[in-house]
C-alpha positions as CSV (number, residue, x, y, z in Angstrom):
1,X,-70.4,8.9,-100.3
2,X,-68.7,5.5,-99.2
3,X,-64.9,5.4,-98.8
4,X,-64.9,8.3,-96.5
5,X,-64.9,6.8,-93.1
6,X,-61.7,4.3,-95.1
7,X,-59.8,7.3,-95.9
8,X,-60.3,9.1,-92.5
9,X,-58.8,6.2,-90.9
10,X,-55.9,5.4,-93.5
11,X,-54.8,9.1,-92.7
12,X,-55.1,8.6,-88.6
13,X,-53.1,5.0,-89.2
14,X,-50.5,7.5,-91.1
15,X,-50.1,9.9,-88.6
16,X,-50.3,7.2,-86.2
17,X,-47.3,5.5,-87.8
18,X,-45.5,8.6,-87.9
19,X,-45.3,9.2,-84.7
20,X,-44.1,6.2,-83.7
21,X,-41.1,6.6,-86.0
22,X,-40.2,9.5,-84.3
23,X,-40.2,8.6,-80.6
24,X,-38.3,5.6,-81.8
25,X,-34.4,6.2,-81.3
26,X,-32.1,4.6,-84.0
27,X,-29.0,4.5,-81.1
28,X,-30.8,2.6,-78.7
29,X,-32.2,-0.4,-81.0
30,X,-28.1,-0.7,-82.3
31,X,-27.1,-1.0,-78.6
32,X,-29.9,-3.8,-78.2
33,X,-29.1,-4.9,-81.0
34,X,-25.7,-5.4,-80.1
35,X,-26.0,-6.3,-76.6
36,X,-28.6,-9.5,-78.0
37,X,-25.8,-10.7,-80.6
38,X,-22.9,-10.6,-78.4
39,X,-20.7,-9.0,-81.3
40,X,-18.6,-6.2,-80.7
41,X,-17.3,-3.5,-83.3
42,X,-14.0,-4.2,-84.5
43,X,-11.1,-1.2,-84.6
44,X,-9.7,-1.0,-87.4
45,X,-8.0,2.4,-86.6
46,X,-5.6,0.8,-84.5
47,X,-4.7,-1.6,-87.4
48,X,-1.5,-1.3,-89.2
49,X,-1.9,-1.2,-93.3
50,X,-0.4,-4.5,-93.6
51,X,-2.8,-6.0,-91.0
52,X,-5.4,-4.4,-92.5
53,X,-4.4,-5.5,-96.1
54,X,-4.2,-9.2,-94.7
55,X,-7.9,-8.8,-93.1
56,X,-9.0,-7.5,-96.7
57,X,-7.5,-10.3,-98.4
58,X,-8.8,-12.9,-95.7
59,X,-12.6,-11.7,-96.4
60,X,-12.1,-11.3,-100.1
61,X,-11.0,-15.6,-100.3
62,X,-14.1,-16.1,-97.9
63,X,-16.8,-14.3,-100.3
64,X,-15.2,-15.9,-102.9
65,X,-15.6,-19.2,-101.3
66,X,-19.5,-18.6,-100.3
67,X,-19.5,-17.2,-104.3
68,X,-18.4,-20.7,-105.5
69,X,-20.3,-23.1,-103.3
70,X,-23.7,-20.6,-103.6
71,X,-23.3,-21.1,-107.5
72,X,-22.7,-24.8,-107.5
73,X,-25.6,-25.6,-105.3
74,X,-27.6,-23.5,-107.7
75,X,-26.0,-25.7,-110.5
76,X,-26.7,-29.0,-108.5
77,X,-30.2,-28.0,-107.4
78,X,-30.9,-26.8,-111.5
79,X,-29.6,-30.6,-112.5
80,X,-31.8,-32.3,-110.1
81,X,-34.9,-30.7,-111.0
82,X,-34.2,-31.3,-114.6
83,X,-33.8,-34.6,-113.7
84,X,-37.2,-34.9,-111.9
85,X,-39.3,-33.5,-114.6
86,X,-37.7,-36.2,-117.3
87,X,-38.2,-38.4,-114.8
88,X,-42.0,-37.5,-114.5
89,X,-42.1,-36.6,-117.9
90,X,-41.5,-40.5,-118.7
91,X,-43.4,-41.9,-116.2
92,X,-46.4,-40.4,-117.8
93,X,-46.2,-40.7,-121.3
94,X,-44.6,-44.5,-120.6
């Protein structure tokens, strides 16, 4: 029967797959990870409440910011378009 040689090797590429999963190591691709972006973790433990209220409030105005100039490019990109396809629209049927 054909399709038995396919499903043989689909269940080796499985297994295959598997086992790489395992042997890899969640903690050491976060270290790379971090080592390649230069970032380091910030401690917010040692952070008073008000600190940590001011950080809160500094990344709340900051997504709201992105929030705003995400939607109006949206908006801008939306009205451009529109104007393209009158624009094409007209051309062709003037």
């Amino acid at each position: 029967m054909g399709g038995e040689r396919s499903m043989l090797y689909a269940m080796a590429s499985i297994k295959m797959n598997r086992g790489m999963l395992k042997k890899r190591k969640v903690r050491d691709l976060k270290d790379v990870l971090y080592k390649v972006s230069g970032k380091t973790e910030l401690e917010l433990k040692n952070l008073s409440s008000s600190e940590l209220e001011l950080i809160k409030k500094q990344i709340r105005a900051q997504a709201k910011k992105d929030a705003i100039w995400r939607i109006s490019s949206y908006f801008i990109a939306l009205i451009v378009s529109v104007l393209l396809i009158c624009l094409v629209i007209w051309f062709f049927t003037g």
